[in-house]
C-alpha positions as CSV (number, residue, x, y, z in Angstrom):
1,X,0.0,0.0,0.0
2,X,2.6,2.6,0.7
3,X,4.1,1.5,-2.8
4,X,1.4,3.2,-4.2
5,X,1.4,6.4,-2.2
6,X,4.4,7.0,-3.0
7,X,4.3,6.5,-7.1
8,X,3.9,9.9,-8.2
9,X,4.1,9.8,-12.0
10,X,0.9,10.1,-13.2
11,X,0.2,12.9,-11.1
12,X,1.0,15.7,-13.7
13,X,-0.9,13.8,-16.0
14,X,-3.7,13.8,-13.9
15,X,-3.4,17.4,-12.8
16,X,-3.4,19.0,-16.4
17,X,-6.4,16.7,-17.7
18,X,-8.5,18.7,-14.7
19,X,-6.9,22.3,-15.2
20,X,-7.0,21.8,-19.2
21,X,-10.3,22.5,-20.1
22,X,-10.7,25.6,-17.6
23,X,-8.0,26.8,-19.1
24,X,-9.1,26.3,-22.8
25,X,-12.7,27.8,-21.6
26,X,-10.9,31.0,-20.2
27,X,-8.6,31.3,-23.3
28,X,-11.7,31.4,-26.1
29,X,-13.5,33.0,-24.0
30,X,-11.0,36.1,-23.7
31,X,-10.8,35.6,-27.9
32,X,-15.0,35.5,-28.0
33,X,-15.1,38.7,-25.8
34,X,-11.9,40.7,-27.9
35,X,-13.6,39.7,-31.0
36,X,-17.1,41.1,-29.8
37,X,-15.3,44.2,-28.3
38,X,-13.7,45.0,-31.5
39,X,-17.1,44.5,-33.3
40,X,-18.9,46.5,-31.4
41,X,-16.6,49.4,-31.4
42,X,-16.2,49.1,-35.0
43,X,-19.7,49.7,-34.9
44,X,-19.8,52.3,-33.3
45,X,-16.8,54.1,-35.0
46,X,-18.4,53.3,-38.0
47,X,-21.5,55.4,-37.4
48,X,-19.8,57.7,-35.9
49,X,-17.7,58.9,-39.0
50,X,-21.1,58.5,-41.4
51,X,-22.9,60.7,-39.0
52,X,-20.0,63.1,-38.9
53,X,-20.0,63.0,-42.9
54,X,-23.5,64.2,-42.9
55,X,-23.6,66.7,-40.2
56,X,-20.7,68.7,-42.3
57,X,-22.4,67.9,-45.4
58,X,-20.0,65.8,-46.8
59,X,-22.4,63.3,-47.5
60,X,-26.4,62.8,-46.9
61,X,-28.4,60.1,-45.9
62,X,-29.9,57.4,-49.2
63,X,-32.0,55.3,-46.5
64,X,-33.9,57.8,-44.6
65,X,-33.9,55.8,-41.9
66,X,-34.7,52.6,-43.2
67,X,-32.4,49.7,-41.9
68,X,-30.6,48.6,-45.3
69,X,-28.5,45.8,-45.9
70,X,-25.3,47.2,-47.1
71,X,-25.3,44.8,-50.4
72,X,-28.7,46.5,-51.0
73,X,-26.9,50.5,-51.0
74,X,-26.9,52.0,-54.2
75,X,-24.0,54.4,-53.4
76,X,-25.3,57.9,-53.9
77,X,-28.0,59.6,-52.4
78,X,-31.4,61.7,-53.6
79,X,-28.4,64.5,-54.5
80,X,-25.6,62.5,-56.4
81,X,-23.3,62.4,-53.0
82,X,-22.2,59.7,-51.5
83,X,-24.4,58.0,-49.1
84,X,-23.4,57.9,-45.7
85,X,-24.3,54.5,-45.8
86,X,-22.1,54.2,-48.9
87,X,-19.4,55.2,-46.4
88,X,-20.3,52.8,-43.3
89,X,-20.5,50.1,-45.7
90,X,-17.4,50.5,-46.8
91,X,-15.7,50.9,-43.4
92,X,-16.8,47.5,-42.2
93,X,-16.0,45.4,-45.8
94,X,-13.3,44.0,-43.6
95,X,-15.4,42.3,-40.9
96,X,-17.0,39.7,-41.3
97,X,-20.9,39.6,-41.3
98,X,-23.4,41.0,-43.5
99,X,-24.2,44.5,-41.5
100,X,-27.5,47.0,-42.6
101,X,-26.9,50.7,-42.1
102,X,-29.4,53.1,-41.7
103,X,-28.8,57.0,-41.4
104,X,-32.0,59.7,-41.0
105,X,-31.0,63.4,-41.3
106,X,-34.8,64.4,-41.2
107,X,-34.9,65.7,-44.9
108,X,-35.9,63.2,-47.1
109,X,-33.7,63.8,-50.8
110,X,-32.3,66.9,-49.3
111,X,-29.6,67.9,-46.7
112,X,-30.5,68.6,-43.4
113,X,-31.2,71.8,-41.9
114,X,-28.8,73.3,-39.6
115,X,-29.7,72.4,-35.6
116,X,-31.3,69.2,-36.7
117,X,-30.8,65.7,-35.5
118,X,-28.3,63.5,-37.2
119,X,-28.7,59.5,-36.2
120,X,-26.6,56.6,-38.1
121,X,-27.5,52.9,-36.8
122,X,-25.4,49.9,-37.9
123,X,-26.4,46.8,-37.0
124,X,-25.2,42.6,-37.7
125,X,-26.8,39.4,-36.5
126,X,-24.9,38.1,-33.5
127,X,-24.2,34.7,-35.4
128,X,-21.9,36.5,-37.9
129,X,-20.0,37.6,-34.8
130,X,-20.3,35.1,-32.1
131,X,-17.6,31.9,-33.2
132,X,-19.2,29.4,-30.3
133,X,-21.7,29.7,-27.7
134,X,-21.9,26.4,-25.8
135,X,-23.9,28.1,-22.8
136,X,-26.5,29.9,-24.9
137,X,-24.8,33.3,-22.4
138,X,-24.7,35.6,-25.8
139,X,-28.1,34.8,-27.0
140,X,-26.9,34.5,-30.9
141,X,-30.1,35.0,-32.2
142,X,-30.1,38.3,-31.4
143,X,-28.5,41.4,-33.0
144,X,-25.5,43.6,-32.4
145,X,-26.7,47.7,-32.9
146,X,-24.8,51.1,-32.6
147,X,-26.3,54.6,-32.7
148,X,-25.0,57.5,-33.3
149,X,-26.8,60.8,-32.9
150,X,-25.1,64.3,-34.2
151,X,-26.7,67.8,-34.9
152,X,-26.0,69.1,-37.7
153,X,-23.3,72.1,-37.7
């Protein structure tokens, strides 16, 4: 019997086969998180700079307010600009996910009027973003939206 208690060298063995999968959990899960973190403030960035493009007339709004998927945008708005969802669009080409943009500057084929409200939304289905959710704890069904409201200058 003390044979035994003394015969250590499976220990290690034993030791990493319990610590392993924690481990391998915590280390896609810190992945899963940075990848959504990035996403989101992407996102965010995203509508940000098409919001700024239409407050300082750089650009006006093709959607007026109507959540479009970005393989749907034409390009050019009511006036021959660019779209500001032209310009979201092509800011997240190089994520993956199919995202829809919408941006409402309250004049519909016309720039907005100085002092008025400037909102971008960019959205994507969690799936595109989520890689694995064995716990169902990101609900991937669900979808991913920024917002981003300017006044016009």
């Amino acid at each position: 019997m003390t044979r035994f208690r003394k015969d250590t060298s499976g220990a290690a063995f034993v030791e990493m086969s319990l610590v392993f999968p924690i481990l391998l959990l915590l280390t896609f899960g810190g992945v899963q998180f940075g990848l959504i973190f990035y996403a989101l403030s992407a996102m965010e960035n995203t509508a940000r700079v098409a919001a700024r493009a239409i407050s300082v007339g750089e650009a006006d709004d093709e959607s007026n307010g109507t959540l479009t998927m970005c393989g749907s945008i034409s390009g050019s708005s009511a006036n021959g600009n660019k779209s500001a969802e032209q310009i979201a669009c092509d800011m997240l080409a190089s994520l993956p996910g199919d995202y829809s943009v919408s941006a409402s500057d309250g004049q519909a084929g016309a720039f907005a009027d100085s002092g008025e409200d400037i909102s971008v939304t960019v959205s994507v289905n969690r799936s595109a973003i989520v890689l694995a959710d064995p716990f169902g704890l990101l609900q991937s069904s669900g979808v991913f939206a920024k917002t981003v409201t300017l006044r016009k200058e």
